[in-house]
PDB file of N, CA, C and O in Angstrom:
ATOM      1  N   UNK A   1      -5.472   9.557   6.615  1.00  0.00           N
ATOM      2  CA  UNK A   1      -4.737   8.317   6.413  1.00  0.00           C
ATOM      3  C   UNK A   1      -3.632   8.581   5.385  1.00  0.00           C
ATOM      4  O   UNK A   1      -3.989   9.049   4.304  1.00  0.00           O
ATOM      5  N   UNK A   2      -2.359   8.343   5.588  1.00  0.00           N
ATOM      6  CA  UNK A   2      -1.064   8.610   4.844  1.00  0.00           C
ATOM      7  C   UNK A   2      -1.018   7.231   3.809  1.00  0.00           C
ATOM      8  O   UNK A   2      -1.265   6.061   4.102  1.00  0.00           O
ATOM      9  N   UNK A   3      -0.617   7.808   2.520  1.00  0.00           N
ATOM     10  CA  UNK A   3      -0.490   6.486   1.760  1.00  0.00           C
ATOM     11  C   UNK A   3      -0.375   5.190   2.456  1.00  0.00           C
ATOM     12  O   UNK A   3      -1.345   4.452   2.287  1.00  0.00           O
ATOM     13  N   UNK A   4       0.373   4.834   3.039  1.00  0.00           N
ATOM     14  CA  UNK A   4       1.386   3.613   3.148  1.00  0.00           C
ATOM     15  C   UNK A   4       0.411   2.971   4.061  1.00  0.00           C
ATOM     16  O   UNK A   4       0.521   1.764   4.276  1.00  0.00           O
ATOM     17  N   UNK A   5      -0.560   3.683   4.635  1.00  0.00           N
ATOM     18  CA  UNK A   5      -1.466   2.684   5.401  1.00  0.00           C
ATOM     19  C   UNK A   5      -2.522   2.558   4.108  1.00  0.00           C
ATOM     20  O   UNK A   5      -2.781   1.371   3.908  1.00  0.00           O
ATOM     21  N   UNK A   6      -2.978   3.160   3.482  1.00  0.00           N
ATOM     22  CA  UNK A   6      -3.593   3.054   1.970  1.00  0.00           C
ATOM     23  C   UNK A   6      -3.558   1.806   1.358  1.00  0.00           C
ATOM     24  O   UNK A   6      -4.449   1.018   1.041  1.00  0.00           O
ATOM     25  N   UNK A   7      -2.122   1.784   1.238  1.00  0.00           N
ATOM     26  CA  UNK A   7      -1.468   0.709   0.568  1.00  0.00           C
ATOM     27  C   UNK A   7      -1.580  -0.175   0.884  1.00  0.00           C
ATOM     28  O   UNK A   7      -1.975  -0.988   0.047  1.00  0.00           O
ATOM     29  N   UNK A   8      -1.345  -0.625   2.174  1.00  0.00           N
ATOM     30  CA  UNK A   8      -1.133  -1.530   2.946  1.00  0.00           C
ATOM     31  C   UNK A   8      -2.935  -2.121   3.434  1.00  0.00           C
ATOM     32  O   UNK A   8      -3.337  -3.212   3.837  1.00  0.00           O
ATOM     33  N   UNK A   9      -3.602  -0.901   3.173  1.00  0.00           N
ATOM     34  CA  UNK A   9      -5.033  -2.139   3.420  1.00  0.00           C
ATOM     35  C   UNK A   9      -5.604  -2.603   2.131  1.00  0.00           C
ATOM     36  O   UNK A   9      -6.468  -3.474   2.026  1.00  0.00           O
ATOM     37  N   UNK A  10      -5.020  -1.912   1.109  1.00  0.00           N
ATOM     38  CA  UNK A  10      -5.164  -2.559  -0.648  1.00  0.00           C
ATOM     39  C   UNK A  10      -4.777  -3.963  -0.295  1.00  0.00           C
ATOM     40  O   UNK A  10      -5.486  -4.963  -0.405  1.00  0.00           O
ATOM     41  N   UNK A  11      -3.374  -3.877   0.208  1.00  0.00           N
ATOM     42  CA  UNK A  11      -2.715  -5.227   0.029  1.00  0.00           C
ATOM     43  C   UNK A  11      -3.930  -6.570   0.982  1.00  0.00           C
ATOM     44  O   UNK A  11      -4.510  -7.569   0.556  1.00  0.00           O
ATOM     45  N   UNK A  12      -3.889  -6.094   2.004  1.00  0.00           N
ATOM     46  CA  UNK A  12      -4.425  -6.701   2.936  1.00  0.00           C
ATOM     47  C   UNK A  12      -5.894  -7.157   2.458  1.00  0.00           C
ATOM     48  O   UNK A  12      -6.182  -8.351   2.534  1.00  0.00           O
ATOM     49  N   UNK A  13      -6.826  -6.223   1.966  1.00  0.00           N
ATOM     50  CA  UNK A  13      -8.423  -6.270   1.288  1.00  0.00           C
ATOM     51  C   UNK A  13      -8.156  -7.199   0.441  1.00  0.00           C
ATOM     52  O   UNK A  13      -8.495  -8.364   0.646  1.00  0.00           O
ATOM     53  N   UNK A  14      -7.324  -6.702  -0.939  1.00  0.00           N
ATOM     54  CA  UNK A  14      -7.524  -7.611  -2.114  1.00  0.00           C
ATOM     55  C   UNK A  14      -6.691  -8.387  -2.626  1.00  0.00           C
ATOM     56  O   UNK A  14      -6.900  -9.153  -3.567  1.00  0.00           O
ATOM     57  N   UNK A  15      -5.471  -8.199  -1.899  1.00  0.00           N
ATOM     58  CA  UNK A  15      -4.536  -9.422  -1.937  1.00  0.00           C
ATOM     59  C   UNK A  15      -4.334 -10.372  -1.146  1.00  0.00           C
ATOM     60  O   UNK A  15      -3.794 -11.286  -1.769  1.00  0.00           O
ATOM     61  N   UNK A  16      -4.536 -10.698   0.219  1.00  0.00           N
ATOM     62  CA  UNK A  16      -4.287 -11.464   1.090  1.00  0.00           C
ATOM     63  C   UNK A  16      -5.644 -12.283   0.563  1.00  0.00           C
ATOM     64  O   UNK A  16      -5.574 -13.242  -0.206  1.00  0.00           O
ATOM     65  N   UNK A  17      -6.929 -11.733   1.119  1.00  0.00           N
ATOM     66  CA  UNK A  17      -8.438 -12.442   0.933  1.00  0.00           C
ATOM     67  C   UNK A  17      -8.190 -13.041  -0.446  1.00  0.00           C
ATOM     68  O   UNK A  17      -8.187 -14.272  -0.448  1.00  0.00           O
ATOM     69  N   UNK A  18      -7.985 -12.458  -1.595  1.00  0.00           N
ATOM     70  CA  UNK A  18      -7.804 -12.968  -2.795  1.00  0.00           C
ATOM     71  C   UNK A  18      -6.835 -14.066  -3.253  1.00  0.00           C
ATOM     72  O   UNK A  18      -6.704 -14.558  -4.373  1.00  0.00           O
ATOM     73  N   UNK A  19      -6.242 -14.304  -2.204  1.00  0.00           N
ATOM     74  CA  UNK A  19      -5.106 -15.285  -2.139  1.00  0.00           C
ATOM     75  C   UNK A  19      -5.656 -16.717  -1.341  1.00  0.00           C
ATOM     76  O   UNK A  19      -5.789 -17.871  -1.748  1.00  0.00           O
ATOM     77  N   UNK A  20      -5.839 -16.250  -0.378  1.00  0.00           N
ATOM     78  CA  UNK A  20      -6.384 -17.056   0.526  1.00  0.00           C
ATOM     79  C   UNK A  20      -7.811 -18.163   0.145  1.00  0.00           C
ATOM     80  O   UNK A  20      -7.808 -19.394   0.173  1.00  0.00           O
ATOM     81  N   UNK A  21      -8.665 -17.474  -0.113  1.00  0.00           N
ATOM     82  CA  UNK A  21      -9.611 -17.950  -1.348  1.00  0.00           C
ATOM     83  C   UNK A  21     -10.348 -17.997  -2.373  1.00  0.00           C
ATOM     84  O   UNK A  21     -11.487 -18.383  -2.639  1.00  0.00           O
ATOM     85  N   UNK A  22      -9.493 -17.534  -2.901  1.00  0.00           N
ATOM     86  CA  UNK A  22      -9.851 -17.845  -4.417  1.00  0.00           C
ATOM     87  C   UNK A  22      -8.237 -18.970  -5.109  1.00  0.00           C
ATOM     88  O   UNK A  22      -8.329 -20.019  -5.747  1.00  0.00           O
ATOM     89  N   UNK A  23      -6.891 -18.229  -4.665  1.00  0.00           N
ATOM     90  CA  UNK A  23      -6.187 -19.145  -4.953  1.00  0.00           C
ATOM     91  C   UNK A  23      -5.838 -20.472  -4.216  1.00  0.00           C
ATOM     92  O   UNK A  23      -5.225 -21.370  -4.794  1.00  0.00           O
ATOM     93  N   UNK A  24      -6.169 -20.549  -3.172  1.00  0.00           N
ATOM     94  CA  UNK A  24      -6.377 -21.636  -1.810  1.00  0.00           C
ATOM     95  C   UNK A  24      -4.371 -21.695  -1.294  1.00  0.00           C
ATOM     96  O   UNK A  24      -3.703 -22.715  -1.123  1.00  0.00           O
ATOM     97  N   UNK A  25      -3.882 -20.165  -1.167  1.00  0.00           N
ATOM     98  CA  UNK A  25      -2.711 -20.212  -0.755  1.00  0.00           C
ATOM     99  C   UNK A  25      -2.376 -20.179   0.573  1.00  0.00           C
ATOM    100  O   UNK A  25      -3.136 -19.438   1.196  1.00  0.00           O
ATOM    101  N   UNK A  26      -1.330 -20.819   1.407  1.00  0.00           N
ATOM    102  CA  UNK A  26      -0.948 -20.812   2.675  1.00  0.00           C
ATOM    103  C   UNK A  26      -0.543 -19.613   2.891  1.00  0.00           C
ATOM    104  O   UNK A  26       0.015 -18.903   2.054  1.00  0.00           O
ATOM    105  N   UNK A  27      -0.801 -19.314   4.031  1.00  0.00           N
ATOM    106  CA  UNK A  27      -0.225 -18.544   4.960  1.00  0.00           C
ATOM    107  C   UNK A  27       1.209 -17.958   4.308  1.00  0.00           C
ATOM    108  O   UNK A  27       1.273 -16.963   3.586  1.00  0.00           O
ATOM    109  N   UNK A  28       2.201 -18.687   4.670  1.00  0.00           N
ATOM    110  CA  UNK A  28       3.557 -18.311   4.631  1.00  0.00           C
ATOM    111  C   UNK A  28       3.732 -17.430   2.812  1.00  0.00           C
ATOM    112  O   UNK A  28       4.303 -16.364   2.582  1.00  0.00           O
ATOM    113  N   UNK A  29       3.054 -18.306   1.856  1.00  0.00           N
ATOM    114  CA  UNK A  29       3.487 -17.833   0.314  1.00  0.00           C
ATOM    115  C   UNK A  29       2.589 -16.293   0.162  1.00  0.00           C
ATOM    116  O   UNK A  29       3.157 -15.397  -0.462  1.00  0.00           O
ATOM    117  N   UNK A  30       1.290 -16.041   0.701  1.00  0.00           N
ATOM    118  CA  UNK A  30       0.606 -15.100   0.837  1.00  0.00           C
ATOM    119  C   UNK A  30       1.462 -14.013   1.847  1.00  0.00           C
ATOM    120  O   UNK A  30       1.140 -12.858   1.568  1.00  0.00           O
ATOM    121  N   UNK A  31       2.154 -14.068   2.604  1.00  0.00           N
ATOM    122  CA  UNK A  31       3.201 -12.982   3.257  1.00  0.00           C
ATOM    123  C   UNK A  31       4.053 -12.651   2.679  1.00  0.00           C
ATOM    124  O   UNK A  31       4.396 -11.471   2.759  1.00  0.00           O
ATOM    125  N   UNK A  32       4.800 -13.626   1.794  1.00  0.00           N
ATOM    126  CA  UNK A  32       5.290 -12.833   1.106  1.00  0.00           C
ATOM    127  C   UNK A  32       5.279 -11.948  -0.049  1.00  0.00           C
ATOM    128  O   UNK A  32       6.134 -11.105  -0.320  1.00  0.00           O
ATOM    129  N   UNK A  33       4.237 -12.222  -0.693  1.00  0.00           N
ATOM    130  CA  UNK A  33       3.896 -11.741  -1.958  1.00  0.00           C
ATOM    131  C   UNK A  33       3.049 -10.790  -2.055  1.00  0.00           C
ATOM    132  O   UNK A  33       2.686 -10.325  -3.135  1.00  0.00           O
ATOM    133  N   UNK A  34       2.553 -10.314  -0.673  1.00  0.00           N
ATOM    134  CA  UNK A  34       1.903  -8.859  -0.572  1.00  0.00           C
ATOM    135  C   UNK A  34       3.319  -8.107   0.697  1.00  0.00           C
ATOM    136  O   UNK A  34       2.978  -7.216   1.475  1.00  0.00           O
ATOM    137  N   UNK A  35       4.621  -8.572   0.693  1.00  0.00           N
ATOM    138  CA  UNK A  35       5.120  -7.385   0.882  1.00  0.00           C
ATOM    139  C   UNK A  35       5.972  -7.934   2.258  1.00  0.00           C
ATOM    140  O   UNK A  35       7.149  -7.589   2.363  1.00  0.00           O
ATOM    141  N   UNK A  36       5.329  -8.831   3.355  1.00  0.00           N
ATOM    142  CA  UNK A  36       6.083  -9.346   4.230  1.00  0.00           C
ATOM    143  C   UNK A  36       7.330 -10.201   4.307  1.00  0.00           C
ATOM    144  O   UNK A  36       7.596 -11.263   3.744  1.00  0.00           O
ATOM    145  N   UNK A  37       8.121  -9.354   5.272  1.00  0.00           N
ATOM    146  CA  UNK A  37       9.198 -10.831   5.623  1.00  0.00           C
ATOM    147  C   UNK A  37       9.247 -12.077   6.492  1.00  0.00           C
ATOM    148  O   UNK A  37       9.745 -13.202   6.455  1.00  0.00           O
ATOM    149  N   UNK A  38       8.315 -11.162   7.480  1.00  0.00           N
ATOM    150  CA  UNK A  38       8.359 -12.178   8.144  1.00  0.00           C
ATOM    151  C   UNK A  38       6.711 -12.811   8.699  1.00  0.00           C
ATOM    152  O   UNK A  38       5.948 -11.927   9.088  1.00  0.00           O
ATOM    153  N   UNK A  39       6.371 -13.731   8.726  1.00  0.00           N
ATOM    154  CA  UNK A  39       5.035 -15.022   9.025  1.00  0.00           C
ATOM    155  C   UNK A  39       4.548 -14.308  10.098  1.00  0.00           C
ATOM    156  O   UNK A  39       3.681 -13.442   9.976  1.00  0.00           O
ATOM    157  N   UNK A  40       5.116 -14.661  11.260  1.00  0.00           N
ATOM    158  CA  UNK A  40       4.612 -13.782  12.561  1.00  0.00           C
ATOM    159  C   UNK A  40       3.985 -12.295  12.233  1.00  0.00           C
ATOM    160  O   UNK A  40       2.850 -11.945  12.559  1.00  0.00           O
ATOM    161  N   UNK A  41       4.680 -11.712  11.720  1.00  0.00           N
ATOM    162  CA  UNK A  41       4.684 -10.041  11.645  1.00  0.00           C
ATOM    163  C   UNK A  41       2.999  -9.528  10.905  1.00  0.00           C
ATOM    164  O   UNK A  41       2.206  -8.604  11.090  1.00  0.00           O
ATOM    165  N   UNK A  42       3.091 -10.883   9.908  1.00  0.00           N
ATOM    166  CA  UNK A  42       1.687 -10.423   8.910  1.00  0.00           C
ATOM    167  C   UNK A  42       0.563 -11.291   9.743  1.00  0.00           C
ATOM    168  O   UNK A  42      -0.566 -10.810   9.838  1.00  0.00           O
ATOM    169  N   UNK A  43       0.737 -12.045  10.101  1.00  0.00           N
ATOM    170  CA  UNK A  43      -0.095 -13.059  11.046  1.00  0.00           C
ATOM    171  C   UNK A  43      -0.812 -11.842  12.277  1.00  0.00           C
ATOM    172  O   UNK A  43      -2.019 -11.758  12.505  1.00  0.00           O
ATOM    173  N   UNK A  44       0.109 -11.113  12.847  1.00  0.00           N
ATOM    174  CA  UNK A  44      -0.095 -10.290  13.307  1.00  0.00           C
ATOM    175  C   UNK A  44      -0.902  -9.048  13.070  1.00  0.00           C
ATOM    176  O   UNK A  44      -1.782  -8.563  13.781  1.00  0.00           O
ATOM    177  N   UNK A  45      -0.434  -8.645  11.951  1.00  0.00           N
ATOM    178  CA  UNK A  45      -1.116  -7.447  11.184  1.00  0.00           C
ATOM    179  C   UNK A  45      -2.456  -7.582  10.848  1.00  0.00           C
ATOM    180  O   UNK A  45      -3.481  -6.903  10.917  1.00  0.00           O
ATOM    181  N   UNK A  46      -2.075  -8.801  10.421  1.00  0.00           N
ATOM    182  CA  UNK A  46      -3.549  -9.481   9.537  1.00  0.00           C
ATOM    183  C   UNK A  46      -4.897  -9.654  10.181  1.00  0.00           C
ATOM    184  O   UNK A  46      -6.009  -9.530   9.668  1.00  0.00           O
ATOM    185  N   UNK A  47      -4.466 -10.058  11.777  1.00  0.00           N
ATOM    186  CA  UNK A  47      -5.295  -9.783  12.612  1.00  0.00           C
ATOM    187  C   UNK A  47      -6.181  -8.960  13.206  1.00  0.00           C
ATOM    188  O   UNK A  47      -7.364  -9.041  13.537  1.00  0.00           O
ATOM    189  N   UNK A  48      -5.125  -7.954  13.277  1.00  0.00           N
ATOM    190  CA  UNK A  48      -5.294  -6.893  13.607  1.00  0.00           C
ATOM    191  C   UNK A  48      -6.137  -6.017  13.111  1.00  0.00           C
ATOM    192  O   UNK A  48      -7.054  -5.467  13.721  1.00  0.00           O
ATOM    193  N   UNK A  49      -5.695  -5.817  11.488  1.00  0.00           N
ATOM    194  CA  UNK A  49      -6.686  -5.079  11.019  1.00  0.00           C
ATOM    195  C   UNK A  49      -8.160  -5.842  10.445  1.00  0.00           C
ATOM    196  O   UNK A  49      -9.092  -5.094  10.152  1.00  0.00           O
ATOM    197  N   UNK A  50      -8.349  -7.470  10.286  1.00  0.00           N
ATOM    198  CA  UNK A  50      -9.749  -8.081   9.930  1.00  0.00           C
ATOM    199  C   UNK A  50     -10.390  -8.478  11.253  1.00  0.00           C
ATOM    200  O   UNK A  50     -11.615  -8.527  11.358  1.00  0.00           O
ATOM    201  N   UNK A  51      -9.240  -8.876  12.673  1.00  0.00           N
ATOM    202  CA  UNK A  51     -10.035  -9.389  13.904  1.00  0.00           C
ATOM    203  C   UNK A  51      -9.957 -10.811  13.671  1.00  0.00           C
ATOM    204  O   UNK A  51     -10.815 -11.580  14.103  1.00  0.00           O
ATOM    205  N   UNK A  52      -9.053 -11.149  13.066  1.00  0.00           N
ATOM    206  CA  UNK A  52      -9.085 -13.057  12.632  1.00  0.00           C
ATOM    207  C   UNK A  52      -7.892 -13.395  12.197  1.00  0.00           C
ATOM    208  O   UNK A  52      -7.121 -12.589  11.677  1.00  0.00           O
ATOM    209  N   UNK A  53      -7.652 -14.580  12.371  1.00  0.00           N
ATOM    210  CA  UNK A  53      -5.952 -14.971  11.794  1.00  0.00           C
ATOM    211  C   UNK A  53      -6.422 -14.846  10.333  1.00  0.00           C
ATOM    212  O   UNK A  53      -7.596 -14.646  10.021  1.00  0.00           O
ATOM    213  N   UNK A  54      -5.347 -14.990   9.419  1.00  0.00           N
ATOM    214  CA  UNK A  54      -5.299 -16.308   8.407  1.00  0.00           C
ATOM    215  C   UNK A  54      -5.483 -17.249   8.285  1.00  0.00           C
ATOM    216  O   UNK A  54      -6.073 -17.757   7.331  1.00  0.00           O
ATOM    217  N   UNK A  55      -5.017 -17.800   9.250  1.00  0.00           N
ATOM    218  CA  UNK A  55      -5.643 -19.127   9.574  1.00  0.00           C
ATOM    219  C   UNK A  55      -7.171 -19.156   9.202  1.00  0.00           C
ATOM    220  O   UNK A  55      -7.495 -20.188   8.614  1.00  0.00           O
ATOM    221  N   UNK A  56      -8.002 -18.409   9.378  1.00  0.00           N
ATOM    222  CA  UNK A  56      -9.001 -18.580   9.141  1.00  0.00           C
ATOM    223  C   UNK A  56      -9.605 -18.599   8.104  1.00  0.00           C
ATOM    224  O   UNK A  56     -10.599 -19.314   7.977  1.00  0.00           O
ATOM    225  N   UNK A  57      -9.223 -17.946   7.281  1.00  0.00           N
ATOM    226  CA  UNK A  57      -9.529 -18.268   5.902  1.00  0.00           C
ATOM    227  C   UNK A  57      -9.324 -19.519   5.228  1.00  0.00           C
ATOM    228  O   UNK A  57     -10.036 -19.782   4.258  1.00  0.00           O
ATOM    229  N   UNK A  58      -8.238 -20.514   5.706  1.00  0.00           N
ATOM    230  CA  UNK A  58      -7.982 -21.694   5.050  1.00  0.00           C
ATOM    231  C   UNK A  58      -9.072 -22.672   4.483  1.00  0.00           C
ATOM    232  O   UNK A  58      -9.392 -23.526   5.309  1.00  0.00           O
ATOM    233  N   UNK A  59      -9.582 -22.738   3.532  1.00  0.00           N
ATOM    234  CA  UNK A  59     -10.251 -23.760   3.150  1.00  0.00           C
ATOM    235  C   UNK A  59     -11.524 -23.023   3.099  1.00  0.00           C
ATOM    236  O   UNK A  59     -12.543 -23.713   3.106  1.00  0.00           O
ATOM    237  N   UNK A  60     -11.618 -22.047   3.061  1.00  0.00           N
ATOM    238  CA  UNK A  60     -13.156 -21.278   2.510  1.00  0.00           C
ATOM    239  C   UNK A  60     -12.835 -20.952   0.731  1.00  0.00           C
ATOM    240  O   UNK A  60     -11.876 -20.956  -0.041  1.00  0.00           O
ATOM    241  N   UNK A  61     -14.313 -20.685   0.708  1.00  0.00           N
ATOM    242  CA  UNK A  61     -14.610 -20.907  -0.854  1.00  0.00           C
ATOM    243  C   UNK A  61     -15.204 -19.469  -1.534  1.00  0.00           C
ATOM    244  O   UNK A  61     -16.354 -19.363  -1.106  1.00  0.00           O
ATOM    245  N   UNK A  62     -15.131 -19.201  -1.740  1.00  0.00           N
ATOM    246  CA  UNK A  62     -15.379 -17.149  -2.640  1.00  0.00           C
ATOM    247  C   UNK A  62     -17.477 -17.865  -2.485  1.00  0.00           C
ATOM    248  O   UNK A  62     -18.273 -16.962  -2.230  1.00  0.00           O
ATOM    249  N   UNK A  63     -17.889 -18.830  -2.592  1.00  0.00           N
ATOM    250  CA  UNK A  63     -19.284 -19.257  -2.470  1.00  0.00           C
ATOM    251  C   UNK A  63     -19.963 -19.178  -0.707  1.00  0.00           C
ATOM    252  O   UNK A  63     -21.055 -19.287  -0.150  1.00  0.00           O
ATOM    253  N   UNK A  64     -18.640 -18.941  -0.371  1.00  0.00           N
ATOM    254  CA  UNK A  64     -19.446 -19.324   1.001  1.00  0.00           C
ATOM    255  C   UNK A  64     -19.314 -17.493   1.999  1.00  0.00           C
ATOM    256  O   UNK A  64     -19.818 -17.359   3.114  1.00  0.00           O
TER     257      UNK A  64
END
């Protein structure tokens, strides 16, 4: 595995999930702040590599 995919599942593991709930952030502000330009693109990615939107995380709790 070459850095940049490294990197990129750091971002994805402990920044997206860590965003999502624990800070209870949308979609769109969480793409950008681990690195995306564009909504679609990480929506995509995001999928890809957990098997679930973002969307799905909305409204879960670090308890559950």
């Amino acid at each position: 595995m070459n850095p940049t995919n490294t990197t990129n599942q750091y971002y994805y593991a402990f920044g997206a999930h860590y965003q999502f709930i624990e800070k209870k952030k949308k979609p769109i502000d969480v793409c950008y702040e681990v690195g995306f330009e564009n909504l679609s693109h990480f929506s995509y990615a995001f999928k890809k590599h957990f098997g679930y939107a973002p969307t799905a995380l909305i409204g879960q709790t670090s308890s559950q």
